[in-house]
C-alpha positions as CSV (number, residue, x, y, z in Angstrom):
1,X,0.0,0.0,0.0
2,X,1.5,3.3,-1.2
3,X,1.6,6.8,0.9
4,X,-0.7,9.3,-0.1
5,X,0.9,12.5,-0.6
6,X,-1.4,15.8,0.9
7,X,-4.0,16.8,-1.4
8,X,-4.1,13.4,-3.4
9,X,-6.4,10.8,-4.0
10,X,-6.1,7.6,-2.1
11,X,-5.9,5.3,-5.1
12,X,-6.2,2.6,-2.5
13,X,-9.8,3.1,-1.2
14,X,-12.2,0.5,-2.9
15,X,-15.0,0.9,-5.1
16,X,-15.9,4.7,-5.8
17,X,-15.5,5.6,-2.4
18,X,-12.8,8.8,-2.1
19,X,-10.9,9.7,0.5
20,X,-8.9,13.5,0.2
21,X,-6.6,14.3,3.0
22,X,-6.5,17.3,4.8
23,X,-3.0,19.2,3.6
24,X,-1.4,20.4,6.9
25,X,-2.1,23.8,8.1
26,X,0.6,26.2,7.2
27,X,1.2,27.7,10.4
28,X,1.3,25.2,13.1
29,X,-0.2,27.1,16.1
30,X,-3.0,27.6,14.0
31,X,-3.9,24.2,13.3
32,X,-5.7,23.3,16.2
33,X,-8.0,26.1,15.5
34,X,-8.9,27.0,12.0
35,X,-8.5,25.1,8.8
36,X,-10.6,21.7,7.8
37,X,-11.2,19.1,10.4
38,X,-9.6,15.9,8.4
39,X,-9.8,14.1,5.0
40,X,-12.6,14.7,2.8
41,X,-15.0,11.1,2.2
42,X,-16.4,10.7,-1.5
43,X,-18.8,8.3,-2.6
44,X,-19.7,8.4,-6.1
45,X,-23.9,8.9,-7.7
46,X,-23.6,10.0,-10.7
47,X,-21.5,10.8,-13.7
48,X,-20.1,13.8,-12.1
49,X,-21.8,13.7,-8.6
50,X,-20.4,12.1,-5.2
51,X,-22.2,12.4,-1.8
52,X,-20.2,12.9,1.5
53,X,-19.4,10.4,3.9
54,X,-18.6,12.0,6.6
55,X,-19.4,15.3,8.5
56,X,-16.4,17.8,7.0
57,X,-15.9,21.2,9.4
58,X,-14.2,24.0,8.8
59,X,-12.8,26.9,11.5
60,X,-12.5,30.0,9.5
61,X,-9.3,32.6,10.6
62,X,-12.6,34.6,12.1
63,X,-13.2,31.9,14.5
64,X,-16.5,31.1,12.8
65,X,-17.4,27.2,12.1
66,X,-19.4,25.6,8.9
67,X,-20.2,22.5,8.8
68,X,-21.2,20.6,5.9
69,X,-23.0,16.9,6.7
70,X,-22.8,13.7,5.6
71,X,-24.8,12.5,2.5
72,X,-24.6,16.0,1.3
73,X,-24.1,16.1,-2.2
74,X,-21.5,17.8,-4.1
75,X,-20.2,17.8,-7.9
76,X,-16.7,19.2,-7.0
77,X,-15.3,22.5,-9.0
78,X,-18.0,22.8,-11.5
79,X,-15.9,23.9,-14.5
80,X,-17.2,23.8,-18.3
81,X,-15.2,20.8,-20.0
82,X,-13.6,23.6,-22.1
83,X,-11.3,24.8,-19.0
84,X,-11.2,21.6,-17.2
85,X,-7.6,21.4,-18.6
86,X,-6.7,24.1,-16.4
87,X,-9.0,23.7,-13.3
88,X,-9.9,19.9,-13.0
89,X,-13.5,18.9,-11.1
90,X,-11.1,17.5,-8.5
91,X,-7.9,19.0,-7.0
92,X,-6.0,20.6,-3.6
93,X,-9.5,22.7,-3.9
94,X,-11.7,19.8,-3.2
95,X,-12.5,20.5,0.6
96,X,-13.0,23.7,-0.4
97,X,-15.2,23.4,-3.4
98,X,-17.5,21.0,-1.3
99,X,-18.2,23.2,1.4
100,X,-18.9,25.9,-1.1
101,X,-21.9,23.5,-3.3
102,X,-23.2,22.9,0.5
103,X,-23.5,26.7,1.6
104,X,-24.7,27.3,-2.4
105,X,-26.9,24.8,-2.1
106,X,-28.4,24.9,1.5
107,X,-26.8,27.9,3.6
108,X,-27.7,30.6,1.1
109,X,-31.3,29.4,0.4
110,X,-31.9,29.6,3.5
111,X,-30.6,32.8,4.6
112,X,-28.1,31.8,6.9
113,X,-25.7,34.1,4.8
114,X,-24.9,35.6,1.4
115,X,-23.5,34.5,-1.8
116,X,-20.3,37.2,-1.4
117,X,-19.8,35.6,2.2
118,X,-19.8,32.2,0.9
119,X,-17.6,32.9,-1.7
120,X,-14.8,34.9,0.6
121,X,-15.1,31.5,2.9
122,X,-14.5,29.6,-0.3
123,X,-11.1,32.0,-1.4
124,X,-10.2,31.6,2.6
125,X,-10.5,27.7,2.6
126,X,-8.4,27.4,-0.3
127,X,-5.8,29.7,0.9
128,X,-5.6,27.6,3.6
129,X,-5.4,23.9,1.8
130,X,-2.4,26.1,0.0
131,X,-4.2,26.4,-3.3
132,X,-1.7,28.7,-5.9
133,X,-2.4,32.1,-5.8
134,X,-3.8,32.5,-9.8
135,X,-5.9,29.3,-9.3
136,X,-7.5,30.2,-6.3
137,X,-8.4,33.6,-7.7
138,X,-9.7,32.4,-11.5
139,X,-11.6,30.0,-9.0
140,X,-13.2,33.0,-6.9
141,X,-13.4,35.5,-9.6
142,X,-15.6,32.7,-11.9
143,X,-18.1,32.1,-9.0
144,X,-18.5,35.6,-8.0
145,X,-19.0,36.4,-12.0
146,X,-21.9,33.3,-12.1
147,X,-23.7,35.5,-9.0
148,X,-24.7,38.1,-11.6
149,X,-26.7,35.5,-13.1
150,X,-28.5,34.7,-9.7
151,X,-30.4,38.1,-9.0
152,X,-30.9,40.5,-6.5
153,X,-29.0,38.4,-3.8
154,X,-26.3,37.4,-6.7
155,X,-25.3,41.1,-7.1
156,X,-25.3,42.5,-3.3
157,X,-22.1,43.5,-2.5
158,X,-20.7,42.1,-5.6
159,X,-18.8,45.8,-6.2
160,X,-17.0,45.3,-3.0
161,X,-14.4,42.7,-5.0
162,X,-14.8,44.0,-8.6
163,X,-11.3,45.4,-9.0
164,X,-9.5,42.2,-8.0
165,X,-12.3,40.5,-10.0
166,X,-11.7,42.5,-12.9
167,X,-7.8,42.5,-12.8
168,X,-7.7,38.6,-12.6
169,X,-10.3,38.7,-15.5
170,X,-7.9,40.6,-17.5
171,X,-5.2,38.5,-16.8
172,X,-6.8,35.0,-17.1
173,X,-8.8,35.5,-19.5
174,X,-6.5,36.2,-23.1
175,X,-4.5,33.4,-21.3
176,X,-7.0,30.8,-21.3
177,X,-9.3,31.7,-24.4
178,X,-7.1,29.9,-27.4
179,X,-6.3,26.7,-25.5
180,X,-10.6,26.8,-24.8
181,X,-11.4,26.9,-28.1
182,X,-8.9,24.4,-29.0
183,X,-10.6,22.3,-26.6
184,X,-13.9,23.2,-27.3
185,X,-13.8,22.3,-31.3
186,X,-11.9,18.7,-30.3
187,X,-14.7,17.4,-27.9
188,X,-17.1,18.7,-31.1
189,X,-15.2,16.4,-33.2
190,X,-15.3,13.8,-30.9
191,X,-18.2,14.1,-30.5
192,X,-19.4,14.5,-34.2
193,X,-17.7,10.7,-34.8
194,X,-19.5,9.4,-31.6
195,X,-23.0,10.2,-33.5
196,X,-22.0,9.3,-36.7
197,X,-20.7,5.6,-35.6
198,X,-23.5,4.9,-32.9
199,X,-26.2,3.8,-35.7
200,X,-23.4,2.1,-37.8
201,X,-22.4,0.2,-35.0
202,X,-25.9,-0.1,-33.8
203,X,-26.8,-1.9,-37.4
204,X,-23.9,-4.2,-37.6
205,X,-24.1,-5.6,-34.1
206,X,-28.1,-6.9,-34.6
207,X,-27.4,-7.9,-37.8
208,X,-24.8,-10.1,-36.9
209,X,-27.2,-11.5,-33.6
210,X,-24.7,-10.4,-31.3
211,X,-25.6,-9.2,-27.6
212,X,-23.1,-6.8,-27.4
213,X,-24.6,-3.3,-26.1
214,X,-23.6,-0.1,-28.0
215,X,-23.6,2.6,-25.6
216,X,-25.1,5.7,-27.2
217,X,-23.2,9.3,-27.2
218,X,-23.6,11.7,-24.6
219,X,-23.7,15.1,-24.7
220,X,-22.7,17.4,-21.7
221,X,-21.0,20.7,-21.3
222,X,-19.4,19.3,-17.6
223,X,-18.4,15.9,-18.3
């Protein structure tokens, strides 16, 4: 059995189940008191969907503590495909990323606190798992741009970040567009052949009586 470096997957685990541990705290008198409680426990639903398995807490530098519970449901960093080259669904971010689909999800509907504030918690967790400074930032800056689709509630306090948001824009953005595209128009192809051979391969398997199973494409913008 190998040694799981911070951060990493335990390729050991069976089945779908995940276990993330928690990179150490980067100042140790600190650790006792703020950061994530311990590893983060996947278990797999769906294509791009894992539940928790355990309770995962987190002690903000503020002293304030979140917890997210078991069986909640998360789908990691939800990044379009297209940029998934550059932040993965799954990284150093992962803690992170779940405890922000859980105050998304639950917290904010239910008016425990803001988008803004979940988002700085988000930034703040990922700081502390000792996420690079450009990722953590494209990371922040994308959710608090997808709050100006959410409405009134999206947009409150939004101007309180827009320089940083704006400057990382700037910065990120010529960076990543040409690699997108590249991306974007090789999953199309891909994806133009997976329609194209599905009935052909569809045809010659009952015509030769064969049980074999042809899978049909799939089309998804996050998979």
């Amino acid at each position: 059995m190998g040694m799981t470096q911070p951060g990493e997957v335990d390729a050991t685990t069976t089945g779908t189940v995940r276990r993330i541990p928690d990179p150490p705290a980067r100042d140790a008198r600190r650790r006792t008191r703020t950061g994530f409680s311990g590893p983060v426990v996947l278990e797999q639903v769906g294509d791009v969907d894992w539940d928790l398995r355990e309770d995962l807490r987190y002690t903000s530098l503020a002293g304030r503590e979140y917890l997210v519970p078991a069986r909640s449901g998360t789908d990691g960093a939800s990044v379009p495909r297209v940029f998934s080259w550059l932040i993965p669904r799954s990284g150093r971010y992962l803690p992170a990323a779940v405890m922000h689909d859980y105050a998304y999800r639950r917290r904010v509907p239910n008016g425990d606190f803001e988008y803004r504030e979940a988002d700085q918690v988000l930034l703040e967790g990922m700081r502390r798992l000792g996420v690079p400074f450009v990722q953590r930032w494209t990371i922040f800056s994308a959710v608090r741009w997808s709050c100006l689709a959410r409405g009134y509630r999206g947009w409150r306090g939004w101007w309180r970040d827009a320089a940083q948001i704006l400057l990382t824009t700037l910065f990120v953005l010529p960076v990543v567009t040409v690699p997108a595209l590249g991306v974007g128009v090789s999953l199309l192809t891909v994806l133009f052949f997976e329609i194209a051979s599905w009935p052909i391969l569809k045809i010659a398997t009952q015509m030769s009586g064969s049980e074999k199973f042809v899978n049909p494409p799939t089309v998804s913008p996050s998979t």
